[in-house]
SERO-4910 file (N, C-alpha, C, O; in steps of 0.05 Angstrom, whole numbers):
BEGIN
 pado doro    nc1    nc2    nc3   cac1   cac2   cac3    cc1    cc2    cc3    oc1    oc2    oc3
  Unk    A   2207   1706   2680   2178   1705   2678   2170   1679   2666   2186   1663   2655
  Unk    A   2144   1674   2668   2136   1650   2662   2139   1646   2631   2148   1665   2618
  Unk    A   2132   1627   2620   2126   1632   2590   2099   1633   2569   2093   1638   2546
  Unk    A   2085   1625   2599   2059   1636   2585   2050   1672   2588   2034   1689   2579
  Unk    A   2066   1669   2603   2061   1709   2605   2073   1733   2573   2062   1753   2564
  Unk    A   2097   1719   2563   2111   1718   2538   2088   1714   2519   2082   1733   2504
  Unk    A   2078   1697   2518   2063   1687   2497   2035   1694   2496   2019   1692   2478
  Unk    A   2032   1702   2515   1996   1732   2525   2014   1752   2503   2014   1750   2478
  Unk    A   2026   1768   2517   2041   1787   2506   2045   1794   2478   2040   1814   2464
  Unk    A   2055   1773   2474   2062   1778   2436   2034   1768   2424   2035   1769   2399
  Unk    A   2012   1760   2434   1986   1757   2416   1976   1781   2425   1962   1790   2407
  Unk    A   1977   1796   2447   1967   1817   2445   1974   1831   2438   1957   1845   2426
  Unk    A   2005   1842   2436   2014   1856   2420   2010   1847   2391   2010   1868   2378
  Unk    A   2008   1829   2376   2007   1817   2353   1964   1834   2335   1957   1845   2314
  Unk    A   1952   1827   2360   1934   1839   2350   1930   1864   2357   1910   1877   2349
  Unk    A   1943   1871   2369   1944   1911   2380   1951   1921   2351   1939   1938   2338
  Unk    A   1972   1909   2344   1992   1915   2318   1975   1915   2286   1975   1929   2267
  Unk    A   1963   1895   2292   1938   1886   2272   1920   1910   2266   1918   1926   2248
  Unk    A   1910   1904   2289   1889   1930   2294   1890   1968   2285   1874   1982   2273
  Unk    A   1915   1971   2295   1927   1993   2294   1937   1998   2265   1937   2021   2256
  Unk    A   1945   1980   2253   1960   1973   2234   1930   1989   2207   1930   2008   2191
  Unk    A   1905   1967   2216   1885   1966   2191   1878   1999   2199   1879   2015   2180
  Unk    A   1871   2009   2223   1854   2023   2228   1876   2050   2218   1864   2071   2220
  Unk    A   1901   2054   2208   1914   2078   2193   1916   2075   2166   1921   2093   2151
  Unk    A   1909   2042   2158   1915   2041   2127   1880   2049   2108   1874   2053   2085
  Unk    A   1860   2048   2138   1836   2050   2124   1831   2082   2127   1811   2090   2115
  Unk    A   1844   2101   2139   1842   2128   2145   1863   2132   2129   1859   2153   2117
  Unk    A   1888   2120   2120   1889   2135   2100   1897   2131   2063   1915   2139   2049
  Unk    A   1869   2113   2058   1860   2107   2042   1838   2126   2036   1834   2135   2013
  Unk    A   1822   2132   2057   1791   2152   2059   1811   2177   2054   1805   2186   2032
  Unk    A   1833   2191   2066   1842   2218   2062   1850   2214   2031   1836   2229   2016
  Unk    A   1869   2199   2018   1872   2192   1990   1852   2198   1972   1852   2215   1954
  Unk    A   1831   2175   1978   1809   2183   1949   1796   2207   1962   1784   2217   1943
  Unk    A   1791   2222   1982   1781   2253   1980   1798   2264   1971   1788   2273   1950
  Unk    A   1820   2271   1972   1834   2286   1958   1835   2286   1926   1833   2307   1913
  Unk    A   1839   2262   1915   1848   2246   1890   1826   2231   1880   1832   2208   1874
  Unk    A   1800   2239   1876   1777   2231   1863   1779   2211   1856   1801   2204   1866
  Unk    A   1767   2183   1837   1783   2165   1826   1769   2173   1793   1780   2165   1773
  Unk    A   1746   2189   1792   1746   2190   1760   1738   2232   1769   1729   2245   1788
  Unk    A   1748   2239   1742   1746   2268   1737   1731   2266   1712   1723   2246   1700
  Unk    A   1729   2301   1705   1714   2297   1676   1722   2288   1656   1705   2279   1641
  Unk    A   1748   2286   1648   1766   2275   1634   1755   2251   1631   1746   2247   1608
  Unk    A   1754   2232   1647   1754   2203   1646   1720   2201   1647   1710   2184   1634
  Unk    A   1712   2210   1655   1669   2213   1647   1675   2218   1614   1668   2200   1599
  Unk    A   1683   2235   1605   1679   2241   1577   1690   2225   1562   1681   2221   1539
  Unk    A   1719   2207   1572   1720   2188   1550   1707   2163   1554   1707   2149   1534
  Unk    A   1696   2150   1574   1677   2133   1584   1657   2134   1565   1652   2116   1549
  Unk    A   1642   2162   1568   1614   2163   1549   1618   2161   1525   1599   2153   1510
  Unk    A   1640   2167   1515   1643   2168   1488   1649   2131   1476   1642   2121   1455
  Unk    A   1663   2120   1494   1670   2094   1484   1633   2074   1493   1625   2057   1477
  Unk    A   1624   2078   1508   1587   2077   1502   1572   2088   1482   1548   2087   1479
  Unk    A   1591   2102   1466   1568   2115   1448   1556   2136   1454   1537   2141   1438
  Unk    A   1560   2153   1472   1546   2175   1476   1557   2199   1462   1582   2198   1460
  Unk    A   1547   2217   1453   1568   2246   1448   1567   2268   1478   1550   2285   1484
  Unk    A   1589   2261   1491   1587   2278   1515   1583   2311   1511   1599   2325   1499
  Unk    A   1557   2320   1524   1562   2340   1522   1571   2356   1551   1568   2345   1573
  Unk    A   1582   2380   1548   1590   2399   1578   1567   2392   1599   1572   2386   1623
  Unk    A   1540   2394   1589   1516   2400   1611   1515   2367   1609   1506   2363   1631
  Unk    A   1517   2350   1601   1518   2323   1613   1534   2316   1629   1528   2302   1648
  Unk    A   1561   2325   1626   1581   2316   1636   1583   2332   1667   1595   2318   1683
  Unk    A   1575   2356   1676   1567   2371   1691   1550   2357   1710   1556   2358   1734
  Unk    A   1526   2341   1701   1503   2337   1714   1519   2316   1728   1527   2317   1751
  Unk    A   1522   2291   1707   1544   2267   1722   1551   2273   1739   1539   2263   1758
  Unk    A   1571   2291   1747   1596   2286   1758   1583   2310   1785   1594   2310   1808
  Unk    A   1561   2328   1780   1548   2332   1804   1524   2301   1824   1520   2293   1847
  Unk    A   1519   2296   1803   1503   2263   1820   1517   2254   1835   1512   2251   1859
  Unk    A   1551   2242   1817   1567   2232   1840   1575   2239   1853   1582   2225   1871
  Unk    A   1581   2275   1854   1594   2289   1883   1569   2286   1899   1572   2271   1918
  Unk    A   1548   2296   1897   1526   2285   1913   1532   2263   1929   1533   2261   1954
  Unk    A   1536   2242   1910   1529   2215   1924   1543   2208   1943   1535   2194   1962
  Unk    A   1578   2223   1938   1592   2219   1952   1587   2232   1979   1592   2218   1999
  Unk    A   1577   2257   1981   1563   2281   2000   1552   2260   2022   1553   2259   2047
  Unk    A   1539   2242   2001   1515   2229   2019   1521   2204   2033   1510   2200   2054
  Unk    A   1539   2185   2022   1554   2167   2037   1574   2178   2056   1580   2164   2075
  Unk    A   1586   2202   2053   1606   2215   2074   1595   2220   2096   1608   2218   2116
  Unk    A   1558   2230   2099   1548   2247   2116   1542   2222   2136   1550   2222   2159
  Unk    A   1523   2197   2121   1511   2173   2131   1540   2160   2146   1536   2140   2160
  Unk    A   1566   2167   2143   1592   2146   2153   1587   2160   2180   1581   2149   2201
  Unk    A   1590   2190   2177   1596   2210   2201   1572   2198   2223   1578   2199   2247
  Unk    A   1553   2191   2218   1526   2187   2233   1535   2159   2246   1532   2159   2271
  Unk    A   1547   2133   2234   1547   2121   2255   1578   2121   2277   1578   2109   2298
***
């Protein structure tokens, strides 16, 4: 075969590979932090506390419902486009 046909080849394969490559490491990065939150109450309560706050349960509750929300709501807006 010629050698420019070789050299199509391995750039396309080169960016097939690329492609394929990003598009499993970004799916499964997204399955990771759903599963594995990156902050829990644990880490809200010592957060507030090193700000100065005295965490209480119904604060720490509300938080950490805002951010499941928020997350709710960037998950729903991804699904849409």
């Amino acid at each position: 075969m010629a050698t420019w046909i070789w050299i199509l080849i391995v750039i396309v394969a080169l960016i097939g590979g690329f492609a394929l490559g990003f598009w499993l490491s970004r799916k499964y990065m997204m399955d990771y932090l759903e599963k594995n939150p990156p902050i829990n109450e644990d880490m809200l309560r010592i957060m507030m506390m090193q700000m100065g706050q005295k965490p209480s349960q119904k604060k720490i509750n509300q938080m950490m419902g805002m951010m499941n929300k928020s997350s709710e709501k960037a998950k729903a807006e991804a699904k849409k486009k």
